[in-house]
Backbone bond lengths (Angstrom), bond angles and torsions (degrees), N, CA, C in turn:
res aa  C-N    CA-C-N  psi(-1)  N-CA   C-N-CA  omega(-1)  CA-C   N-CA-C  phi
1 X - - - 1.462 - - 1.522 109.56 -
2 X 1.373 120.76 151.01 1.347 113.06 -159.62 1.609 93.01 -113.83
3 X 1.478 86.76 137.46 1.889 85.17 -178.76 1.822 114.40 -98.83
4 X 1.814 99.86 -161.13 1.241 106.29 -161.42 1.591 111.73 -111.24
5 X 1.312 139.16 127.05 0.967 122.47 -177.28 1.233 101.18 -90.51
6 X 1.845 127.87 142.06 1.528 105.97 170.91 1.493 94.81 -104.83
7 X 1.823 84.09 150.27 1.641 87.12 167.66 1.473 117.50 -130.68
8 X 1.683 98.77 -26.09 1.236 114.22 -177.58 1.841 120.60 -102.73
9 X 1.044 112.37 -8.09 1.453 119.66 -171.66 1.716 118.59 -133.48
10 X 1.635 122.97 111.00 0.945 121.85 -123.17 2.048 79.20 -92.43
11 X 1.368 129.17 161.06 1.644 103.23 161.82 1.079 135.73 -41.85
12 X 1.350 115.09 -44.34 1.742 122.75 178.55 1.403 98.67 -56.46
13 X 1.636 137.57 -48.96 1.452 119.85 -171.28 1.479 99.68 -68.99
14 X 1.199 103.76 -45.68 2.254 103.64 172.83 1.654 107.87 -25.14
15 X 1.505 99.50 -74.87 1.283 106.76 175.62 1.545 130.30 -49.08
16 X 1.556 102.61 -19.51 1.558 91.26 -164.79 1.930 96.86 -100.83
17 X 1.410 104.92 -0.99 1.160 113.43 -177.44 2.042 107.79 -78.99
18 X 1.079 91.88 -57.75 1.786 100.70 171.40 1.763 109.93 -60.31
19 X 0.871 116.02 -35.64 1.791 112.67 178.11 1.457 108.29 -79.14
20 X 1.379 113.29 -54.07 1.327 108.38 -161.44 2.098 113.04 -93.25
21 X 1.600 86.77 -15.86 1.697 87.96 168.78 1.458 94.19 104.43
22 X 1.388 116.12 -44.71 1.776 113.04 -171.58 1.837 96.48 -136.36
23 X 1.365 77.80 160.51 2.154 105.15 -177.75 2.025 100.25 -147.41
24 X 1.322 94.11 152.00 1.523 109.79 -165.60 1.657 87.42 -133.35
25 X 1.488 99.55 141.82 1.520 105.30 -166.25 1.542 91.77 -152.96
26 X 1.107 103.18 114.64 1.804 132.03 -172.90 1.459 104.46 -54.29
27 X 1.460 131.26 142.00 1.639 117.27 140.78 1.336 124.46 55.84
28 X 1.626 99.13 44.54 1.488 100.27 177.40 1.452 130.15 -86.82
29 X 1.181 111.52 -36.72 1.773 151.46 -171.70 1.647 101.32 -95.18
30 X 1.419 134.78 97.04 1.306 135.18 -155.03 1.723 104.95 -80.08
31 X 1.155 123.60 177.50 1.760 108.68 -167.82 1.662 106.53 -80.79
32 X 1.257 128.26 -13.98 1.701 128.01 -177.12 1.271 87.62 -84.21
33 X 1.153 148.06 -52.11 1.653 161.14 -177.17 1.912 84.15 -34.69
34 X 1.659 90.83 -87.63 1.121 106.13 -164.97 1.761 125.39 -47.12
35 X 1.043 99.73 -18.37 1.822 96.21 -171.30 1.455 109.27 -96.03
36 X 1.602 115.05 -15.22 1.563 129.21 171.65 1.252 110.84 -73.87
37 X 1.476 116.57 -30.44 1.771 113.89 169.28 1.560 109.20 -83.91
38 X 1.082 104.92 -31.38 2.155 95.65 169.62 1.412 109.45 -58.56
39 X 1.730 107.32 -46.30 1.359 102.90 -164.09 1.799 96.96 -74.24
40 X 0.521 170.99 -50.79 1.509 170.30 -77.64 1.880 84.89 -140.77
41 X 1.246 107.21 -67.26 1.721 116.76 177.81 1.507 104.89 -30.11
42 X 1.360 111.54 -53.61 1.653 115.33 -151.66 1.883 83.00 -80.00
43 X 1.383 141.71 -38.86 1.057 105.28 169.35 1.283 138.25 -80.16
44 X 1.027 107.67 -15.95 1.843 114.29 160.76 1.516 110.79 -39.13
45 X 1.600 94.35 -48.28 1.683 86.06 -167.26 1.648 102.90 -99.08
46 X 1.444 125.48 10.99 1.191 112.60 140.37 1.550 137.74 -58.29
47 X 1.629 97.61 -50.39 1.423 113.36 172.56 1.571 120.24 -48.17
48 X 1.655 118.50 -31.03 1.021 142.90 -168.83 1.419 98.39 -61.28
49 X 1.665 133.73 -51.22 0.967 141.71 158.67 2.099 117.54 -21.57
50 X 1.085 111.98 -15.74 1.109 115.65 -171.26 1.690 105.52 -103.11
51 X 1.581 117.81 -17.00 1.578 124.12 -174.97 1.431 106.35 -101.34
52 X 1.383 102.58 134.87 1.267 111.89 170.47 2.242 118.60 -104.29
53 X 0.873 82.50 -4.62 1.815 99.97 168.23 1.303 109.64 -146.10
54 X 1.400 104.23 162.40 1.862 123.46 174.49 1.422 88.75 -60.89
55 X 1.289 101.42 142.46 1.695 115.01 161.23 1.662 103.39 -140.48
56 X 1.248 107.98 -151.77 2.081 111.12 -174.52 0.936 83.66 -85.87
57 X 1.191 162.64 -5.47 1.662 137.39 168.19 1.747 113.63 -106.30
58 X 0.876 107.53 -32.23 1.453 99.38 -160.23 1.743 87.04 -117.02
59 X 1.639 124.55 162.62 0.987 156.45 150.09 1.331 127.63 -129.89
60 X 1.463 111.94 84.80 1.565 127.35 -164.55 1.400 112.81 -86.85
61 X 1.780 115.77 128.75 1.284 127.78 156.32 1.658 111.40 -13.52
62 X 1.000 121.52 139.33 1.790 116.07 145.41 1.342 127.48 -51.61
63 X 1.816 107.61 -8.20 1.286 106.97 -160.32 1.455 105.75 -108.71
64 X 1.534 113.53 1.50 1.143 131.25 -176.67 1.317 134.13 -35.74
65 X 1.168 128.90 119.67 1.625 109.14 160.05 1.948 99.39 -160.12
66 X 1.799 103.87 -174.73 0.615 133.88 -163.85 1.686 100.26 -59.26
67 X 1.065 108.29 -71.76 1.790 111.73 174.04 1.355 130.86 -55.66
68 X 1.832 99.98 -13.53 1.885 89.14 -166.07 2.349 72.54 -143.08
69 X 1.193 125.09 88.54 1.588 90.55 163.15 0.674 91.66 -92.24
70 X 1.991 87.35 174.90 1.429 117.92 -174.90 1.960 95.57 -153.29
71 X 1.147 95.71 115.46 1.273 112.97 179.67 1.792 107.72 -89.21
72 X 1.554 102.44 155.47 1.660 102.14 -173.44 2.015 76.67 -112.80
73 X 1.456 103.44 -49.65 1.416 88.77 -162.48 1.670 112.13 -161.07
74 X 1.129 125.59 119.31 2.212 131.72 -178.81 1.697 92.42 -63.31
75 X 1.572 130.40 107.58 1.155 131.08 152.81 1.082 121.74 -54.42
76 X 1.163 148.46 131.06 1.248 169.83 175.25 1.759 105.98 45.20
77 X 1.235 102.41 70.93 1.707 101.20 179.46 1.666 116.89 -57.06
78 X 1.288 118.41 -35.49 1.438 108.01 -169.00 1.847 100.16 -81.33
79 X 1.327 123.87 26.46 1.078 110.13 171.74 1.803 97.78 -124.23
80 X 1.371 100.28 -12.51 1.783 99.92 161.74 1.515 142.70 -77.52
81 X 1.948 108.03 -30.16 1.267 92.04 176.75 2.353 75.67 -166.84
82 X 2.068 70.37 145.36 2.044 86.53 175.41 1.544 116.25 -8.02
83 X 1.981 98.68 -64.29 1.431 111.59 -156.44 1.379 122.78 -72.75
84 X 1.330 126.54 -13.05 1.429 150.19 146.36 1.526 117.27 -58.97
85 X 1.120 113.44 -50.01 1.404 123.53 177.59 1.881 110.42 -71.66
86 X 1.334 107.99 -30.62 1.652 122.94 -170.18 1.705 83.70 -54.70
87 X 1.639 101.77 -73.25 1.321 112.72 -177.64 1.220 132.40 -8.53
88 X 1.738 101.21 -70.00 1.027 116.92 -179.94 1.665 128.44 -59.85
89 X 1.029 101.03 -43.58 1.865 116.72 176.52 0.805 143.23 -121.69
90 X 1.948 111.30 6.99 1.525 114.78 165.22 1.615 100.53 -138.12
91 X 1.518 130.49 -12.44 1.435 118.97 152.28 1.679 126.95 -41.25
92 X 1.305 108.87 143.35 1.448 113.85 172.18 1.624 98.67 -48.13
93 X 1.715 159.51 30.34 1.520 143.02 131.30 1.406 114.00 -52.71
94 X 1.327 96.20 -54.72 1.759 85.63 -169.62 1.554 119.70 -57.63
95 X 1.541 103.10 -35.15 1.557 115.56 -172.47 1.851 89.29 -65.89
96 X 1.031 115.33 -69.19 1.999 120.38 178.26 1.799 104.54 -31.71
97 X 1.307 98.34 -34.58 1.758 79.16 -166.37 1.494 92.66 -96.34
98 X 1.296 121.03 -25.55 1.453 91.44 163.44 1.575 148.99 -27.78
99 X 1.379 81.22 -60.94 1.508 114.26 164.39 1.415 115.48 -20.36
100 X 1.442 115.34 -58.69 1.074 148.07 -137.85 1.627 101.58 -98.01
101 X 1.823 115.37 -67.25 1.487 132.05 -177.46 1.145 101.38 -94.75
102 X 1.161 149.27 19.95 1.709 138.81 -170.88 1.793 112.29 80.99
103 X 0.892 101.92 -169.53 1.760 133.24 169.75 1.254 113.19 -23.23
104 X 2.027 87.95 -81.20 1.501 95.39 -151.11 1.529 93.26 -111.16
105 X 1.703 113.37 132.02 1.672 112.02 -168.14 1.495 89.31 -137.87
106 X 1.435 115.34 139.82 0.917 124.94 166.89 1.625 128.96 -114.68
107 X 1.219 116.41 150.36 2.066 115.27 -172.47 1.609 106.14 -67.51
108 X 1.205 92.39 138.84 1.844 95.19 167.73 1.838 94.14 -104.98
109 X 1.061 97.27 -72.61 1.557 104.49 -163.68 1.311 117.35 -158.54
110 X 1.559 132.44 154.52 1.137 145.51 178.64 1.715 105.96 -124.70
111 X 1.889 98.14 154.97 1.484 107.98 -161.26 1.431 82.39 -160.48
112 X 1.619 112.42 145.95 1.595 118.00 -175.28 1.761 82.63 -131.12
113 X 1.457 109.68 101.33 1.654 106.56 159.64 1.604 122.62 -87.47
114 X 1.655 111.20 113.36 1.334 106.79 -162.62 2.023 97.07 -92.74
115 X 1.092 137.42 136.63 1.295 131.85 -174.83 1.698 93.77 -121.33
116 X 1.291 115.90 106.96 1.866 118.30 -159.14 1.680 87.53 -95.08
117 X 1.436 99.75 153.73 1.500 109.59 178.97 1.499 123.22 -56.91
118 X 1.317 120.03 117.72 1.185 137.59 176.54 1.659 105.94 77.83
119 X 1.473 138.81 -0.68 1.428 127.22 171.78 1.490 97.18 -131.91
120 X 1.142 117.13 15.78 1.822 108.85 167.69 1.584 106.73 -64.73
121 X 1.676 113.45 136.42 1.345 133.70 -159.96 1.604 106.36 -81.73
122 X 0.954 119.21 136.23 1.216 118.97 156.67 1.382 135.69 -47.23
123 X 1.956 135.68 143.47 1.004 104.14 -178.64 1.932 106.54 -134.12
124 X 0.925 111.38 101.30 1.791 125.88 -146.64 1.305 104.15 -64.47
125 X 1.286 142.11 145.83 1.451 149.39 -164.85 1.378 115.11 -45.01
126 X 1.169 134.23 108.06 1.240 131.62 145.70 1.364 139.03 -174.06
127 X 1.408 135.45 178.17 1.778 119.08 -151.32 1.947 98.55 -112.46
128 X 1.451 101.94 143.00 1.223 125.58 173.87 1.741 120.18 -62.80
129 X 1.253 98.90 -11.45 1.842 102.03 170.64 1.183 96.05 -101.34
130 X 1.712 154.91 5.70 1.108 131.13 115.04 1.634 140.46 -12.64
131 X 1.346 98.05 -62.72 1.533 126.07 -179.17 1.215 117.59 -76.36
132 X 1.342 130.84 -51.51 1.443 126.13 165.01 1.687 113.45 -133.27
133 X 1.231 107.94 88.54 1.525 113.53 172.68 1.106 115.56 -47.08
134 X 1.621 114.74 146.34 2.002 119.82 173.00 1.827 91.06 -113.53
135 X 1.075 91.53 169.47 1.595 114.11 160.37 1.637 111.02 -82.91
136 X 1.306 116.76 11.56 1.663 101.39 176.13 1.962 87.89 175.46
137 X 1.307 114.63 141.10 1.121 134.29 177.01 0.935 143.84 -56.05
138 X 1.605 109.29 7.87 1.417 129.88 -176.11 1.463 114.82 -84.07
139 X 1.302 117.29 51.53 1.711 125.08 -172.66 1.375 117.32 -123.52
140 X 1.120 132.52 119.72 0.939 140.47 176.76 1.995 125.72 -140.98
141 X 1.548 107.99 154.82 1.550 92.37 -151.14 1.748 89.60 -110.64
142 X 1.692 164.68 178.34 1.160 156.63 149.24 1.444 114.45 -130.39
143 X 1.521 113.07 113.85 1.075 132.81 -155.57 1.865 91.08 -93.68
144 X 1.422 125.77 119.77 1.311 111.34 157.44 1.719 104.02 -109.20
145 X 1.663 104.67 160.46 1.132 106.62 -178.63 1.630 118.94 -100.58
146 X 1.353 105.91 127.35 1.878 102.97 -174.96 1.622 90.86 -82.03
147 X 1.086 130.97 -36.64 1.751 134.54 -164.76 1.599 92.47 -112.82
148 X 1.910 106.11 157.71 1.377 119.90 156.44 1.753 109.86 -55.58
149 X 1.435 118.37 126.86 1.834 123.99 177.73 1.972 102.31 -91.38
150 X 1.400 96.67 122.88 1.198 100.95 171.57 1.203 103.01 -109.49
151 X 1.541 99.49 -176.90 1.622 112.93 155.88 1.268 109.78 -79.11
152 X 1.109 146.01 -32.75 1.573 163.56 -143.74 1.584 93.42 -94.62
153 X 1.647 130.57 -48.12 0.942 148.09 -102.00 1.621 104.25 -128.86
154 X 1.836 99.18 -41.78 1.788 110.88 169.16 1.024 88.99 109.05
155 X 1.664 136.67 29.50 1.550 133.23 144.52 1.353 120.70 -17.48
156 X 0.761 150.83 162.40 1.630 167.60 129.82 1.348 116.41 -25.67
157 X 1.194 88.17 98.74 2.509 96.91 -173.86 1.578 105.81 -84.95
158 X 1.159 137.31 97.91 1.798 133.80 167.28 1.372 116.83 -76.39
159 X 0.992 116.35 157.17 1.801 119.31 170.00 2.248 88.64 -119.73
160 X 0.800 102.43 94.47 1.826 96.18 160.66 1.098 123.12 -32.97
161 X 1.210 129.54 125.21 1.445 132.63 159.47 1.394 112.36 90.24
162 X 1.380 117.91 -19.99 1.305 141.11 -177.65 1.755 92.78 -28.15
163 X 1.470 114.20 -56.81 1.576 103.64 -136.99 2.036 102.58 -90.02
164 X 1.942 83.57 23.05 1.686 81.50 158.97 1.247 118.36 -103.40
165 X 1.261 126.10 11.72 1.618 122.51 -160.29 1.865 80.12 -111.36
166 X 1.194 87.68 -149.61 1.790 94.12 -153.87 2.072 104.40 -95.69
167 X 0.951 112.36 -172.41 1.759 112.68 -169.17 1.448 100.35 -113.75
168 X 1.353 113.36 87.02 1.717 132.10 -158.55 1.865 101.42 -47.79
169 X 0.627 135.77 176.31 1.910 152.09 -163.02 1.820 89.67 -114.21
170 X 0.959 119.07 97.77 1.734 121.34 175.20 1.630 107.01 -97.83
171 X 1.255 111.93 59.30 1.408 127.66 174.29 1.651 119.20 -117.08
172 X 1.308 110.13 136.85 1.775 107.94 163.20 0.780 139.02 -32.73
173 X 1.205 140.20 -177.29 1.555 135.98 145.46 1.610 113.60 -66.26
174 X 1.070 115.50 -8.76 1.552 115.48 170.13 1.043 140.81 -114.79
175 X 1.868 94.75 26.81 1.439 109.69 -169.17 1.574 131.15 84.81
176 X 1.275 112.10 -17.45 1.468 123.69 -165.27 1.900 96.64 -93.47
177 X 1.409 91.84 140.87 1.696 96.29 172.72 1.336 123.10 -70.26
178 X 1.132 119.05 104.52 1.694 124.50 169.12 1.475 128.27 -103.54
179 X 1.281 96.62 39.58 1.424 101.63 160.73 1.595 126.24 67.75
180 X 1.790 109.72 -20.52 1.172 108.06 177.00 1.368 120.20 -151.68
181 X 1.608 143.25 150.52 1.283 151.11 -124.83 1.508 74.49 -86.26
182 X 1.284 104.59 144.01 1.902 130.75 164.49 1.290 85.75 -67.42
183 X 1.409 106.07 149.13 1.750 135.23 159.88 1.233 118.55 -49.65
184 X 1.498 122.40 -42.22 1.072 128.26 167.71 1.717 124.85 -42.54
185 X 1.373 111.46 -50.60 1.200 148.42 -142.56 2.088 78.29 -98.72
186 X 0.883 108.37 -75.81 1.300 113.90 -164.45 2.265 110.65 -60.72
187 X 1.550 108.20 -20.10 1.252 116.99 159.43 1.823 121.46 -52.93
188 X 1.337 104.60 -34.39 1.465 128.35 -175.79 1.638 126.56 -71.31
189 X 1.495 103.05 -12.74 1.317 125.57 -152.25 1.779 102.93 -105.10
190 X 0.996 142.76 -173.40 1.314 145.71 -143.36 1.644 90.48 -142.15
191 X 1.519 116.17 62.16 1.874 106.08 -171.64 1.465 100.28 -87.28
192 X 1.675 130.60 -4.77 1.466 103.69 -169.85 1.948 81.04 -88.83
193 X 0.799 113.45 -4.26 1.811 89.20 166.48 1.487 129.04 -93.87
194 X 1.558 76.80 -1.18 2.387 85.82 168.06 1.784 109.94 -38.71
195 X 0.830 117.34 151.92 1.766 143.69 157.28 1.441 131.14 -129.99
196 X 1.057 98.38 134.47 2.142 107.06 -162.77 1.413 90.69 -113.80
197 X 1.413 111.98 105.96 1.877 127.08 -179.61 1.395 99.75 -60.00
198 X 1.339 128.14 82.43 1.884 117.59 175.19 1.429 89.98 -89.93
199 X 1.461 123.85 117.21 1.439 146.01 -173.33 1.609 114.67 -126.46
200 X 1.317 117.55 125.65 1.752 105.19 169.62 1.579 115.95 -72.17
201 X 1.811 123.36 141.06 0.825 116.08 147.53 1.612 133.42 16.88
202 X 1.323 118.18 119.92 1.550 109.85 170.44 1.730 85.59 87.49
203 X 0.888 135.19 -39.92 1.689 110.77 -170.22 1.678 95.87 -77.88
204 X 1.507 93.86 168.23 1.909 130.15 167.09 1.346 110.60 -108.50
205 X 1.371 119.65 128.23 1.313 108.65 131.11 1.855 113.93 -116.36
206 X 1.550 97.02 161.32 1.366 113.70 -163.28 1.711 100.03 -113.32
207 X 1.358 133.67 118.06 1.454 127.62 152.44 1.455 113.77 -122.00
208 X 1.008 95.04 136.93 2.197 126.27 164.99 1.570 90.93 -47.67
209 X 1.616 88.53 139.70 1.635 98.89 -162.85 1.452 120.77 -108.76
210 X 1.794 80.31 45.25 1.713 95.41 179.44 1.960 91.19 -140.10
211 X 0.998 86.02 -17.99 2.160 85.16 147.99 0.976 134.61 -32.39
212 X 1.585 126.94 94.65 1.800 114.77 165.49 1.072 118.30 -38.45
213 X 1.298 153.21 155.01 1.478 169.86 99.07 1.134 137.78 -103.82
214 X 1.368 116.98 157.40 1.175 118.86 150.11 1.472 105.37 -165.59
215 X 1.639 104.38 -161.24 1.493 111.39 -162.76 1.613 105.66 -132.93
216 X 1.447 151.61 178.83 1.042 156.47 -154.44 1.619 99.97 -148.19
217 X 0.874 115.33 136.46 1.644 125.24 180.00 1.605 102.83 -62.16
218 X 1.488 107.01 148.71 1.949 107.10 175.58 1.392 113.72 -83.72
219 X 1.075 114.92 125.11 1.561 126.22 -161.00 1.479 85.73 -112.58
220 X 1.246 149.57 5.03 1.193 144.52 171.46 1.212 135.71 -106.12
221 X 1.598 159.87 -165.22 1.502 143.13 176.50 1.623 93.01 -130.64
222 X 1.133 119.38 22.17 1.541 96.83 144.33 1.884 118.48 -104.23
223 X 1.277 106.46 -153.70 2.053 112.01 178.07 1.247 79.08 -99.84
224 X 1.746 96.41 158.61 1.443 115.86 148.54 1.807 97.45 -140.92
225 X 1.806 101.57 116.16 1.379 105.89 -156.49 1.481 84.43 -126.23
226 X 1.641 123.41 136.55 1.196 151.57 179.01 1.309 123.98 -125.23
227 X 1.443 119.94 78.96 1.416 113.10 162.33 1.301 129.73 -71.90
228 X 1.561 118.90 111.42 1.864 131.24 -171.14 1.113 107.48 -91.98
229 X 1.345 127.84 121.92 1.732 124.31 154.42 1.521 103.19 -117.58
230 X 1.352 103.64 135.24 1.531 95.36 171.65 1.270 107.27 -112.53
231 X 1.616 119.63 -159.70 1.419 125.51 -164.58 1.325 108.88 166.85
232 X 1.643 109.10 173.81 1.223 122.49 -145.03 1.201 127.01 -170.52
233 X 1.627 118.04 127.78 1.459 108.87 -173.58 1.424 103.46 -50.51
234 X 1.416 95.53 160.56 1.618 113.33 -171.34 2.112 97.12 -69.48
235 X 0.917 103.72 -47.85 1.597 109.72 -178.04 1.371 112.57 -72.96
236 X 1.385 134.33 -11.20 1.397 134.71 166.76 1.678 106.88 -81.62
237 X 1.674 96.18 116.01 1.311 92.33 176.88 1.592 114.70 -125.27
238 X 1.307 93.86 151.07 1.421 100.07 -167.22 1.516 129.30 -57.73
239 X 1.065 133.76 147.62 1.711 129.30 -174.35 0.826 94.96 -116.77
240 X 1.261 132.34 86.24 1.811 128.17 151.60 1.716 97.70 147.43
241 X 1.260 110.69 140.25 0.904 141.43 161.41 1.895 121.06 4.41
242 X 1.077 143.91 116.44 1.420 114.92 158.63 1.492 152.23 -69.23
243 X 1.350 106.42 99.97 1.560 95.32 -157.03 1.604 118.59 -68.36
244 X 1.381 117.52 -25.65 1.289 114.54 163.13 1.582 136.27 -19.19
245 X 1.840 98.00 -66.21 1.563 122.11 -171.58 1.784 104.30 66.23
246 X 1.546 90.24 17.99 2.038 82.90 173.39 1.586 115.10 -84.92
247 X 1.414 123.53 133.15 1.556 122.76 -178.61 1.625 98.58 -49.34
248 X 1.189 107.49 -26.58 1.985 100.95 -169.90 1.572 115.57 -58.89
249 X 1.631 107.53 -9.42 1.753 104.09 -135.64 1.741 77.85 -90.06
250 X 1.468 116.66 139.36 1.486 135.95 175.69 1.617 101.65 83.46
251 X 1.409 123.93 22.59 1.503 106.11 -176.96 1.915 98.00 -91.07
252 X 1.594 93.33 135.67 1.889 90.21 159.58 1.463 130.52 -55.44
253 X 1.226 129.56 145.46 1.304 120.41 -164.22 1.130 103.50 -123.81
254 X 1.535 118.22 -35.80 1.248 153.22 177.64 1.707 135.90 -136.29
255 X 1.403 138.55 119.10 1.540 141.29 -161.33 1.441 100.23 85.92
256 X 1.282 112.00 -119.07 1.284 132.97 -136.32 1.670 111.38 -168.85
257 X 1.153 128.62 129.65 1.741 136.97 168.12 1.692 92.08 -37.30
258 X 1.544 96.40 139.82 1.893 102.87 157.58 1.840 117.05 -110.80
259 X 1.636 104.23 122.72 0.891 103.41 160.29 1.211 138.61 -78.13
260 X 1.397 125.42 43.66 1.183 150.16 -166.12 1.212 119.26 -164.26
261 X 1.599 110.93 136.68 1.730 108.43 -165.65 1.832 92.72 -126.43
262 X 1.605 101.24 111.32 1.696 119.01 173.65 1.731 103.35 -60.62
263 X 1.247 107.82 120.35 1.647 106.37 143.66 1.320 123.09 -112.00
264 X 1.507 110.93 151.10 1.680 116.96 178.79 1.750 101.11 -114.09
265 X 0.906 149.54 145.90 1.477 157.99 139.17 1.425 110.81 -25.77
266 X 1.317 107.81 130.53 1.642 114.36 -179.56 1.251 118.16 158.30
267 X 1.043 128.20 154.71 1.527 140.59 -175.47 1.446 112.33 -115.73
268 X 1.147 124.37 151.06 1.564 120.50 159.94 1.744 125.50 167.72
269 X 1.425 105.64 121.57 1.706 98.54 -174.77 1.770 130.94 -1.55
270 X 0.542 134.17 79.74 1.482 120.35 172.61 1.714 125.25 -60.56
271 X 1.800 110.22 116.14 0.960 107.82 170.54 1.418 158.56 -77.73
272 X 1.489 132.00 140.35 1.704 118.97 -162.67 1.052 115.77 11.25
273 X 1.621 122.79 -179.36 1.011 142.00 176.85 1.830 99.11 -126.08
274 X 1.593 95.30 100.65 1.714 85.96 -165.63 1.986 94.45 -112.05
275 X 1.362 117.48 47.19 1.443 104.97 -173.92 1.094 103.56 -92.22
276 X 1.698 122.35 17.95 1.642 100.36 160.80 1.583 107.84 -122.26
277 X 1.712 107.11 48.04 1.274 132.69 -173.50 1.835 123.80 78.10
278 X 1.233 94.92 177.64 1.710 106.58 -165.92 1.350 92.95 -135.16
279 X 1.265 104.43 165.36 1.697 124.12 166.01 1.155 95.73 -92.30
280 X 1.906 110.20 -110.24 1.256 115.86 -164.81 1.250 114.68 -156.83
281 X 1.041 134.37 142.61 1.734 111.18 171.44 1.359 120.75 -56.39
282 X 0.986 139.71 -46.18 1.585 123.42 158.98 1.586 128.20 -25.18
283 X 1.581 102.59 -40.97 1.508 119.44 157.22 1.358 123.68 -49.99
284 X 1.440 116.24 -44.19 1.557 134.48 -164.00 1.292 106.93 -88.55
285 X 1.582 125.37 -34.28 1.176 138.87 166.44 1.424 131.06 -87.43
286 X 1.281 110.87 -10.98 1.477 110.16 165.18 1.567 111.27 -84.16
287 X 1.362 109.01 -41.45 1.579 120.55 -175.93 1.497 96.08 -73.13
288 X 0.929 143.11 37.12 0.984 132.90 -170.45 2.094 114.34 -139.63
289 X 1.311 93.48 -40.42 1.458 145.83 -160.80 1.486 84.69 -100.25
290 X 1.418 150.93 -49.45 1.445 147.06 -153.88 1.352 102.58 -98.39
291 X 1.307 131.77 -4.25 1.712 130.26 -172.07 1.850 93.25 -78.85
């Protein structure tokens, strides 16, 4: 079996990554790195100026328009331009999540959540093995930051330890999937030990994709811009459908393909059937939130 060299993740963050579900890793993305993905961002959401509905690229505010956009979120960026894609499969992440899942890791998908000054959306508690189940627990999603993450700002909200308890039912009262843990469900949970990752620019944080989260709306007049790629042991395979439709989704990033598919024991809701695509959770949660 081929092992891991670490270079980037010290044991104690190892460790604090498996206990607590998530790890935050300073100054990864250097500042020329970093200001070529803002600039690239700010024309995306120039171009955006030209859409009048969500389509496969763009996921537009309600508040949207031609003179003022306001983006919720760039669908699948590393299939839009080099510097998104760099990110994804030749930045020090893949080497970090190695660290983390072993060897051989493979891409699920990438998502750029833009949160625009003072109307960035809220993003309400709930876990990512909801949305696309694996056959084994080796999933995890890595948030880098294009902007400083505040609390003020719609930083990154954790519940610790969360992603050992069970993969909550993110359905309505009417049965229908809404994207986020019932109140009920979320009363039960350990929130005075929540933590809000306020991180500078250029840092990651990484959470297990059975992690509570969420995010807080930007109460401030700057961005708070989050490019997500997640990933996955090579032997965790997905249960359900791909909602993406990106050529990237199952590419190796790192090791080698597994001819072998890991299962772990467990139960848990299974979500839609979105293989003739998804919006977004902001989508799932506003419609949800407006009854």
């Amino acid at each position: 079996m081929a092992t891991v060299t670490r270079r980037y993740l010290s044991p104690e963050q190892i460790g604090s990554y498996h206990r607590d579900g998530y790890v935050a890793v300073r100054d990864v993305i250097d500042p020329s790195r970093l200001a070529e993905l803002r600039r690239v961002t700010d024309e995306f959401l120039e171009r955006s100026r030209q859409t009048r509905e969500s389509d496969d690229v763009f996921d537009l505010d309600p508040r949207h328009t031609a003179e003022a956009p306001a983006l919720r979120r760039i669908k699948n960026p590393a299939d839009h331009h080099p510097v998104y894609r760099w990110v994804a499969f030749e930045s020090p992440l893949p080497d970090i999540v190695g660290e983390l899942l072993g060897p051989d890791v493979k891409f699920n998908h990438s998502k750029l959540n833009l949160k625009g000054s003072l109307i960035g959306a809220p993003v309400d508690w709930h876990q990512d093995a909801a949305f696309y189940p694996h056959s084994n627990d080796d999933v995890l999603a890595v948030g880098l930051l294009l902007d400083d993450a505040s609390p003020e700002n719609g930083c990154l909200a954790v519940v610790p330890g969360s992603h050992r308890g069970p993969v909550y039912e993110h359905d309505d009262a009417a049965g229908r999937f809404a994207g986020s843990i019932p109140t009920g469900d979320i009363v039960r949970l350990d929130m005075a030990s929540m933590r809000r990752l306020a991180l500078p620019a250029g840092s990651i944080h990484i959470h297990h994709y059975r992690l509570v989260h969420g995010s807080a709306e930007n109460r401030t007049t700057t961005e708070r811009r989050l490019l997500i790629n997640a990933y996955a042991s090579a032997d965790a395979v997905q249960l359900v459908p791909d909602s993406t439709r990106s050529p990237l989704f199952g590419a190796i990033v790192r090791g080698a393909p597994s001819r072998t598919v890991r299962r772990e024991a467990g139960t848990f809701r299974m979500p839609p059937d979105w293989s003739r695509g998804y919006t977004s959770i902001y989508a799932l949660q506003s419609r949800i939130d407006s009854r």
